[in-house]
C-alpha positions in Angstrom: 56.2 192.2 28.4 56.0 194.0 24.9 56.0 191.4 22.7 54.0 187.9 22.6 54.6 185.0 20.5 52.3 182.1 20.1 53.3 178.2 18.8 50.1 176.6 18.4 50.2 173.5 17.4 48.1 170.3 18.0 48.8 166.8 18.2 48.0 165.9 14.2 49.6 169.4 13.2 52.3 170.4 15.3 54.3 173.8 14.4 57.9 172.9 12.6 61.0 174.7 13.1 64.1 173.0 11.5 67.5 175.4 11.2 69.3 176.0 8.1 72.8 176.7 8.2 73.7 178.8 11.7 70.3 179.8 12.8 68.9 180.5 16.2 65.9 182.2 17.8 66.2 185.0 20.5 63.2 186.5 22.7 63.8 189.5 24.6 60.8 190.8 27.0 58.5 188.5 25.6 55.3 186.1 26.3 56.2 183.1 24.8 53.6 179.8 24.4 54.6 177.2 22.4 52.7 174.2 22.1 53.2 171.0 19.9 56.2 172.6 18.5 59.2 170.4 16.8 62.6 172.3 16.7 65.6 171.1 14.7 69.2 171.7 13.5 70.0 175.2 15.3 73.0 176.7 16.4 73.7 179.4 18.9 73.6 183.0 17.9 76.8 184.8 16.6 77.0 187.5 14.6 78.6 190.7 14.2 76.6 192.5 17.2 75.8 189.7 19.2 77.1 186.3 20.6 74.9 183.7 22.8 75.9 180.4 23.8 71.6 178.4 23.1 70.2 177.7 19.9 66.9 179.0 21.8 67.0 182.1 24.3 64.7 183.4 26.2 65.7 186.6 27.6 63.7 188.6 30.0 60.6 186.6 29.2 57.6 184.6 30.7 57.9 181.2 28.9 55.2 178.1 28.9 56.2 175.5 26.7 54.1 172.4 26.2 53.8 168.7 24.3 57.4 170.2 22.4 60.4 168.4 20.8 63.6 169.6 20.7 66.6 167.8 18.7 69.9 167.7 17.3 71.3 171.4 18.0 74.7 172.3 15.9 76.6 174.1 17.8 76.7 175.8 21.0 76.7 175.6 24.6 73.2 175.1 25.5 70.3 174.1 23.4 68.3 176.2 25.5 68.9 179.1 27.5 66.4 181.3 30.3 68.0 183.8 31.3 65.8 186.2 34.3 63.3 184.3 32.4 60.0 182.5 34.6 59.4 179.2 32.7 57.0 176.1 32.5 58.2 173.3 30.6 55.2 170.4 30.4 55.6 166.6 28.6 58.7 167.3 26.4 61.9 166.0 24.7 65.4 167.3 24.0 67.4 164.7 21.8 70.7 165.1 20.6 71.8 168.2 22.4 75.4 169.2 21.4 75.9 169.9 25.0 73.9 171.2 27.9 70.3 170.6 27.0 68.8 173.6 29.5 70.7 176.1 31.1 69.1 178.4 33.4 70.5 181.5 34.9 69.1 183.4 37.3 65.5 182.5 36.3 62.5 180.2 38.0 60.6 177.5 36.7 58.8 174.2 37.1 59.9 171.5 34.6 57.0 168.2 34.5 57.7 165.0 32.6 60.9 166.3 30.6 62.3 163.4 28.7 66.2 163.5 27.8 68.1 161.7 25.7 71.5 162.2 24.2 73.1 164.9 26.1 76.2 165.7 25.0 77.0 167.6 28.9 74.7 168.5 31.4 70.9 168.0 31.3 69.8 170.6 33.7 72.5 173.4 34.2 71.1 176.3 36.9 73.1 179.6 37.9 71.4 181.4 40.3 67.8 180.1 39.4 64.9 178.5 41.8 63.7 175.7 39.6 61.4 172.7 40.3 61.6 169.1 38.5 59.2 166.3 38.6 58.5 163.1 36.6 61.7 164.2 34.2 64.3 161.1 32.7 67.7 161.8 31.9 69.2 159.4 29.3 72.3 159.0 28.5 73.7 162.2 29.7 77.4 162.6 29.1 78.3 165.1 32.2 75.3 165.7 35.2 72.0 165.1 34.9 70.9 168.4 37.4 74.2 170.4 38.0 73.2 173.3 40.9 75.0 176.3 41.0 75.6 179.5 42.1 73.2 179.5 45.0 70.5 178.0 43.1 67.8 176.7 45.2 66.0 173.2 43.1 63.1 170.6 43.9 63.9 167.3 42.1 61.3 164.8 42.4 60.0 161.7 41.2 62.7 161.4 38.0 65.0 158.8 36.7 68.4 159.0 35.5 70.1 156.2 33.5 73.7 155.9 31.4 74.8 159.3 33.1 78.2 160.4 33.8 76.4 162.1 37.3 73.2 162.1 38.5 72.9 165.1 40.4 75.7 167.9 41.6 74.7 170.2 43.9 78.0 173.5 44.6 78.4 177.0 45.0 76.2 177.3 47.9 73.1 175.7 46.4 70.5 173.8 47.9 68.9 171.0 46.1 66.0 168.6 47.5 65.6 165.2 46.1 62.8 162.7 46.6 62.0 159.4 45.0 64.1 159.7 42.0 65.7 156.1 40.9 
């Protein structure tokens, strides 16, 4: 990757992001940690050379985030967005997502203890991607909590889904495993 970008925050001093206006982050061919970060009030990305549905992309990259928050996007289809992207999402939060909370395309990951709450459409949107879940809890989700598509291939263990429009739909020639989820 030719770029890498570090969030290092702790627990007493986490790293702060909060939007102003229409503001968004993109990472293209990157390393990406990010570690007690707190991201607010973004929209997606639209200017005069490009247009992206997330408030966060990743784009090409190789993504661990950890111990994160991420609430109350503006505007947008997805708060955040992997696309061809290999990701690790550890003991986080999405609040207040505008709409989809993660969409994934075409990208693998493993998601651990992801809490969501106030989703204004899908939780977990894949295209395409090989994703596994564990220990997650979907909260009030207006649309699906996991929505599998175009041949995406998911492990969803271990997770709870309450207040949902859908828990869990699975088309488009995916394959989708679920164990012990309530």
């Amino acid at each position: 990757r030719s770029s890498k970008v570090i969030f290092n925050g702790n627990l007493k001093n986490p790293v702060s992001i909060k939007g102003f206006n229409d503001n968004s982050i993109y990472f293209d061919d990157c390393i990406v940690d990010m570690n007690f970060t707190n991201i607010s009030e973004l929209s997606n990305l639209h200017n005069q050379f490009l247009s992206l549905p997330s408030a966060l992309t990743f784009y090409n990259s190789d993504v661990v985030i950890k111990s994160s928050t991420f609430k109350k996007n503006l505007r947008g289809d997805d708060f955040i967005n992997f696309y061809n992207s290999d990701f690790i999402i550890n003991d986080c939060l999405i609040e207040n997502s505008f709409s989809d909370a993660i969409d994934s395309d075409f990208s693998k990951g493993k998601i651990y203890n992801l809490h969501l709450k106030n989703i204004g459409n899908d939780g977990l949107d894949f295209s395409g991607s090989e994703v596994e879940i564990y220990d997650s809890f979907f909260e009030n989700v207006m649309d699906k909590a996991v929505s599998a598509g175009e041949s995406s291939k998911l492990i969803f263990k271990n997770s709870n889904v309450s207040n949902s429009e859908l828990a869990i739909v699975v088309k488009d020639g995916s394959e989708l495993i679920s164990e012990s989820n309530i």
